[in-house]
N, C-alpha and C positions, 0 to 999 in steps of 0.2 A: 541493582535496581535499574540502570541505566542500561540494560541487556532487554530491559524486556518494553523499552519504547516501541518499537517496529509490532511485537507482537499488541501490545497497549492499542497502536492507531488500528490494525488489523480487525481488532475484535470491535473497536468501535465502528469502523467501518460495517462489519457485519450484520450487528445491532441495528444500524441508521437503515439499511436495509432490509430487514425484516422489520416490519411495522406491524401495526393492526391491519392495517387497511391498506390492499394491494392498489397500486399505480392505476390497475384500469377502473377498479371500483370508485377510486376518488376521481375519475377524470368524468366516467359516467355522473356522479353524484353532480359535478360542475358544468354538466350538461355538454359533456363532448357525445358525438355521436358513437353508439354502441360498439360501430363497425369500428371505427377511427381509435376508440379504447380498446377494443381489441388486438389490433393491430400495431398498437403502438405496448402495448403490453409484450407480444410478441417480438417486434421487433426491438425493444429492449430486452428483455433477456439473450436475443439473438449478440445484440452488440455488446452485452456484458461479455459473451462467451468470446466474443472476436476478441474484444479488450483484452485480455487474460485471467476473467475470471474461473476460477474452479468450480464454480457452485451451478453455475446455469448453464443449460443447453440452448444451441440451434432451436429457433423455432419459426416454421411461415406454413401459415397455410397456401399453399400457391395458387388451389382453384380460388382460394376469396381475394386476392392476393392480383391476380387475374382479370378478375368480375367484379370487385368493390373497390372505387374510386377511394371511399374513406380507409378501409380496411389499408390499402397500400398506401396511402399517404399513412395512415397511422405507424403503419410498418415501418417507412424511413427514416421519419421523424422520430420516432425512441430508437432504431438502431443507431443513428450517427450520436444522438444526447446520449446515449447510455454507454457508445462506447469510447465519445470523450471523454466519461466521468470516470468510466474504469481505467484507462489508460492515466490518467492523471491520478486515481489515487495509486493505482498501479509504480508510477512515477515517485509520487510522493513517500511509499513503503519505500522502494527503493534507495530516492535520496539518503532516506532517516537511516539507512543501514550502511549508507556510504559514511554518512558524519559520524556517525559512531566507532566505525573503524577506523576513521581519521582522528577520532578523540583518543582513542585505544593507541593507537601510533604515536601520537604527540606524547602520550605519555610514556612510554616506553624509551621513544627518543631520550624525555627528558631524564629518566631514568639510569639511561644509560651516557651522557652528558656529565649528570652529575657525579657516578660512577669513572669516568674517566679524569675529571678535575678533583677527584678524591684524591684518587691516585698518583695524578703529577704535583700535589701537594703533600704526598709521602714520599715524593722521590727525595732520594738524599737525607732523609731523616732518621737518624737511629733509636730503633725500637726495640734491641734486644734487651735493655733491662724492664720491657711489659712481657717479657718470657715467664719471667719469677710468677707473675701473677694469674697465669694461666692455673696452677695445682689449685 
């Protein structure tokens, strides 16, 4: 059960990211300029991709990019927000897959701890009459 944390936050992440309603439509609906939702829709997916996301590609229009004051403000402003956000969950999968291998190790350790204080507690102890009981 505890194997499939990292895949668990993964697919929520994915989820949380696919919505109804796409970043540039909700930013329009809130009355961002058209260009500057553009742009910033753009340039978030751009910064997911820097981030390390797998899912999204590069994207700029560079003549609007160019020629539209909003469209390129929109552009840096989701690039740098989207690829903080990826880079930290990016980070965050990561951790969760560190602690788990560190939980996986502790126990192992203790496994083999215990295994060895078995042992120096059979030293010296005679067990040949649990021979008989072996048939």
């Amino acid at each position: 059960m505890k194997k499939m944390i990292p895949l668990n936050l993964f697919l929520f992440v994915i989820l949380a990211l696919v919505g109804c309603q796409s970043t540039r439509d909700y930013m329009v609906e809130q009355g961002y300029p058209l260009a500057y939702a553009d742009g910033f829709q753009d340039g978030c997916d751009s910064g997911n991709k820097a981030g390390g996301s797998l899912f999204d590609q590069f994207k700029k229009d560079v003549t609007r990019f160019n020629s539209e004051a909003d469209y390129a403000q929109g552009w840096s402003d989701g690039f740098r927000q989207c690829e903080t956000e990826q880079e930290a969950t990016q980070r965050q999968v990561r951790m969760s897959i560190e602690q788990q291998k560190l939980q996986q190790q502790k126990k192992a350790n203790d496994l083999a701890e215990q295994h060895a204080l078995e042992k120096e507690v059979m030293k010296g102890v005679d067990t040949s009459s649990l021979k008989s009981l072996e048939k």
